[in-house]
C-alpha positions as CSV (number, residue, x, y, z in Angstrom):
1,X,52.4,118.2,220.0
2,X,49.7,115.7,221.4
3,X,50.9,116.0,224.7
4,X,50.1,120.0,224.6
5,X,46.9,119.1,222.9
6,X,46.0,117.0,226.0
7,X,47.4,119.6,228.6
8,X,45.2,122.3,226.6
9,X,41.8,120.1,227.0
10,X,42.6,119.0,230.6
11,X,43.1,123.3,231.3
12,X,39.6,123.7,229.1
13,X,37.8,121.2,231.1
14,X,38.9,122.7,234.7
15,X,37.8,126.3,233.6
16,X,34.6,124.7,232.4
17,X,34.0,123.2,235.8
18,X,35.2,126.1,237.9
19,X,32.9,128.3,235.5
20,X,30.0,126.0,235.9
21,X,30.1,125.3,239.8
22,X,30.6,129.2,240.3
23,X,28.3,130.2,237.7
24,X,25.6,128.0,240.0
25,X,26.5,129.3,243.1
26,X,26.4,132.9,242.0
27,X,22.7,132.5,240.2
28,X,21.5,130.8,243.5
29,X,23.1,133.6,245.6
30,X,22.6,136.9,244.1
31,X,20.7,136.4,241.0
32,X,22.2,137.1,237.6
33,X,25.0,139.3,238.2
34,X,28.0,140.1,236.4
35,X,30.5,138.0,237.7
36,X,28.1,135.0,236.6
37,X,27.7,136.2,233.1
38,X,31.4,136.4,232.9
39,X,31.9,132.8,234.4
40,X,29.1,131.7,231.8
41,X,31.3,133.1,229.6
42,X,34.3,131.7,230.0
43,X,33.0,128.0,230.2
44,X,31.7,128.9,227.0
45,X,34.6,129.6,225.3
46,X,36.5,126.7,227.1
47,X,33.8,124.4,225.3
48,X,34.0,126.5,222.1
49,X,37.9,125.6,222.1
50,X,37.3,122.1,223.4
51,X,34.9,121.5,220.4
52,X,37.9,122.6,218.0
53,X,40.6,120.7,219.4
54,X,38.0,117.7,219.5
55,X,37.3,118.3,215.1
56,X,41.4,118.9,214.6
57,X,42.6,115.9,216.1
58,X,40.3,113.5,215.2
59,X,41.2,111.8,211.8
C-alpha cells in the first residue's frame, strides 16, 4: 500500500514537471494556446492529487 502511494507521487511529480517545462515553452512560443492550458491543467490536478496523498498519509 505505501509502496503504490509512493509510485503514485513519483507519477504526480513527472506529469507536474512535463506540464510545467511544456507549459513554458508553449507560452514563450505561441502565446496562450490550448495545448498550454491543458498542460496547465494537468499539473494542476497532479498537485491537487499530490496535496491529498500528502494530508492521507501523514499521521
Amino acid at each position: 500500500m505505501r509502496l503504490r502511494v509512493l509510485a503514485i507521487r513519483i507519477a504526480l511529480t513527472i506529469v507536474q514537471m512535463i506540464g510545467t517545462i511544456a507549459g513554458i515553452v508553449y507560452f514563450g512560443e505561441e502565446g496562450l494556446s490550448n495545448a498550454t492550458v491543458l498542460l496547465f491543467l494537468f499539473a494542476g490536478i497532479a498537485t491537487y492529487w499530490q496535496l491529498r496523498l500528502s494530508r492521507r498519509a501523514a499521521p
